[in-house]
N, C-alpha and C positions, 0 to 999 in steps of 0.2 A: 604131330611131329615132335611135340617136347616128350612124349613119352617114347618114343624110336630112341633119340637120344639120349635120355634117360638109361632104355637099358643097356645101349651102347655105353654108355660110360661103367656104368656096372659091370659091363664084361671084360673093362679093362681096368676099374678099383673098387671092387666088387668091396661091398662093406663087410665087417669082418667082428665078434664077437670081444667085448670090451674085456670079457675077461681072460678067455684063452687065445684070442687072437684067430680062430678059424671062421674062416668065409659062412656068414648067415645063412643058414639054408633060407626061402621063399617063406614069408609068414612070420618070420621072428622077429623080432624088438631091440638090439640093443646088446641081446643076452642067446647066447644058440642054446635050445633044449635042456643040454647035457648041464651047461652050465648055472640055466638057471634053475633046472630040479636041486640043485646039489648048493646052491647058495647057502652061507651060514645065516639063515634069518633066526630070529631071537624068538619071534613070536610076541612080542612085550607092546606092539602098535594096537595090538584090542583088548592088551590088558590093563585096568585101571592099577592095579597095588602090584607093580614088576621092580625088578631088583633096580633099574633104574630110576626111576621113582622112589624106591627108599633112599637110593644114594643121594640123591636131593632132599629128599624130605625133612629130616634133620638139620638143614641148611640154608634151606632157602622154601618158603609158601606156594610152591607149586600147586598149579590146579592137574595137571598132566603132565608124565615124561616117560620117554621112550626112544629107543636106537631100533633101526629095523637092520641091522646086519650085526656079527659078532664081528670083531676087527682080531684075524685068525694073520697071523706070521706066518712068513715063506712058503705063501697062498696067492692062485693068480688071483682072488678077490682083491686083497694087500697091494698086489702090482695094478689091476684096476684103480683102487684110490689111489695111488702116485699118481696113476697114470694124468690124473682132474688136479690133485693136489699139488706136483710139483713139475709136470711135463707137457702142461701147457694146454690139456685136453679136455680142452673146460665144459667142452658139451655135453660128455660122459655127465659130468654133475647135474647139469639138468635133467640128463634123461634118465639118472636114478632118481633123481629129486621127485618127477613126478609117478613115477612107480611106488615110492615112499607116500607119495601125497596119497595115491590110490589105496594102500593099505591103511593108511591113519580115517581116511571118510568113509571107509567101509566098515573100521568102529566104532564111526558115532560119538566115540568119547572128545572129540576136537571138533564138534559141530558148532559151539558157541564161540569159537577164535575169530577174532572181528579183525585182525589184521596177522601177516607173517611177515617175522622182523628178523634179515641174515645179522648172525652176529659181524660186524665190521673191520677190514683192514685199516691200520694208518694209512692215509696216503700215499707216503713213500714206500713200502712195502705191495701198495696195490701197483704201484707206478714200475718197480721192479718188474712184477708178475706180470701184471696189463690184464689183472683179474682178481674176482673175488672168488673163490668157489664155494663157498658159503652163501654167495649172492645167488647164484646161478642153481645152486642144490635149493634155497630157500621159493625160487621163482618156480620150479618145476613142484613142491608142491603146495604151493599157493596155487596152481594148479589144478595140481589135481584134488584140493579140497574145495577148490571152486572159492575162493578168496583174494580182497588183494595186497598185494605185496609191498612191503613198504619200505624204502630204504633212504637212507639219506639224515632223515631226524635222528638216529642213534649211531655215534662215531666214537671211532677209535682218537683221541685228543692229542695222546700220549703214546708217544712211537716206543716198544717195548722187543724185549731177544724173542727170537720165536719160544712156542714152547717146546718144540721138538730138540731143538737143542740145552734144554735146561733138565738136565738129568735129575738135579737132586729135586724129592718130592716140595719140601716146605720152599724152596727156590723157584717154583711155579706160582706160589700162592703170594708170593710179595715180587714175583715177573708181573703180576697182571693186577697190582692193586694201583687204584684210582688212572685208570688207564681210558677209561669211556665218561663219555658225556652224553646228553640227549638238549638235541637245541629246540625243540620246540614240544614242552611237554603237557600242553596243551591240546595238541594231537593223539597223546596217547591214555591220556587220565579217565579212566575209565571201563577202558577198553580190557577187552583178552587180548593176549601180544601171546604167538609161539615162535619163540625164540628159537633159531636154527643154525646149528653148525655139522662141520662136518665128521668128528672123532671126539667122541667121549673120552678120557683117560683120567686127571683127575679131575676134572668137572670147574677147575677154578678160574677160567677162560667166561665159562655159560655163568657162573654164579658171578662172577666181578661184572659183567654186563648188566646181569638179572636184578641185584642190589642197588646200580646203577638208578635204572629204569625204575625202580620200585621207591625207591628215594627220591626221585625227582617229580614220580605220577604216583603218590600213596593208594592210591584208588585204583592203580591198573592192576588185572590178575594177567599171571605169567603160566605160562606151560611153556616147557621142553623140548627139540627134538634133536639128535645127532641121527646123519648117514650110519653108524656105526659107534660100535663101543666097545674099547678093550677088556676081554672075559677077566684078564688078570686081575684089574681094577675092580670088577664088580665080584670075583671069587676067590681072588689070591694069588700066589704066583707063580701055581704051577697049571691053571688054567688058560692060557692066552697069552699072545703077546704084544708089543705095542709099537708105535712108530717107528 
């Protein structure tokens, strides 16, 4: 009986593809064919030395980093991340999450991460939203790396402007400074932490966390990962665009 009803309800809100909006054919995920052949993947989840990995390198001791999508402007990919990021559809994020998780454990290169850490809302900011999606992207691939998930010890302390409204670049980097704490760093001294968000752009969101963490657990190794990342940021600025 729950599957009669099951398809019954499907044939009156049949689920429908996150990126273009068309009704799933039978068999598909999340994503219909056309649009997940056509995804902007980066390719950079099995590679160790990728352009985002240099962009950290310089910066911050990474052991691994990587975005598994380009973050491509007035692209229904774009209107899929709103869709998790600002319209409340927060499921989408997990179930890229662990599509993301699958592509990171098929290269091996994140086999040693001993926990997956979502970079943190303030409070009040999650309290607006009634979500993280950085939690919910980080959950799906903790996942699917077969790891667990760790939230709560590493917090946003300091309520800050989003970054998407802070246009000017060096105004992101003093938006997000001394903004994280970690309360029990005990927990994580040691450890591999892969730090997860959802947009790469100029990275100083993951590095003010990454510092954090590293500051407080001298002994932890950190790796990387965003949903996506803007090509502009990692080629210039007539490659890509950004939030």
């Amino acid at each position: 009986m729950p599957g009669y009803f099951t398809e019954i309800f499907r044939l009156f809100f049949p689920e429908r593809c996150a990126a273009c909006g068309n009704v799933l054919p039978d068999g598909s995920y999340l994503l219909c064919p056309h649009c997940r052949w056509d995804m902007p993947l980066t390719g950079y989840c099995g590679v160790h030395d990728n352009p985002v990995y240099r962009k950290f390198g310089g910066l911050l001791p990474v052991a691994e980093a990587s975005s598994w999508l380009f973050f491509v402007s007035h692209s229904r990919y774009r209107d899929m991340i709103h869709s998790f990021k600002y319209r409340g559809q927060w499921e989408i994020s997990r179930k890229l999450g662990s599509l993301m998780g699958d592509a990171l454990h098929e290269s091996g290169l994140y086999d040693s991460v001993d926990a997956v850490v979502p970079v943190p809302l303030h409070s009040m900011r999650r309290l607006r939203r009634g979500y993280n999606q950085a939690e919910y992207l980080a959950e799906g691939i903790a996942c699917g790396l077969g790891k667990p998930l760790c939230t709560g010890n590493v917090v946003r302390s300091r309520h800050n402007r989003s970054q998407a409204s802070t246009r000017v670049r060096d105004e992101r980097w003093d938006n997000v400074k001394n903004i994280f704490s970690v309360r029990h760093p005990e927990a994580l001294d040691g450890r591999h932490i892969l730090l997860v968000d959802d947009v790469l752009t100029t990275g100083a969101t993951l590095i003010s966390c990454a510092e954090t963490i590293l500051h407080a657990c001298p002994s932890c190794r950190i790796s990387v990962c965003t949903l996506a990342v803007s090509a502009h940021e990692l080629f210039g600025r007539h490659s890509g665009g950004g939030l």
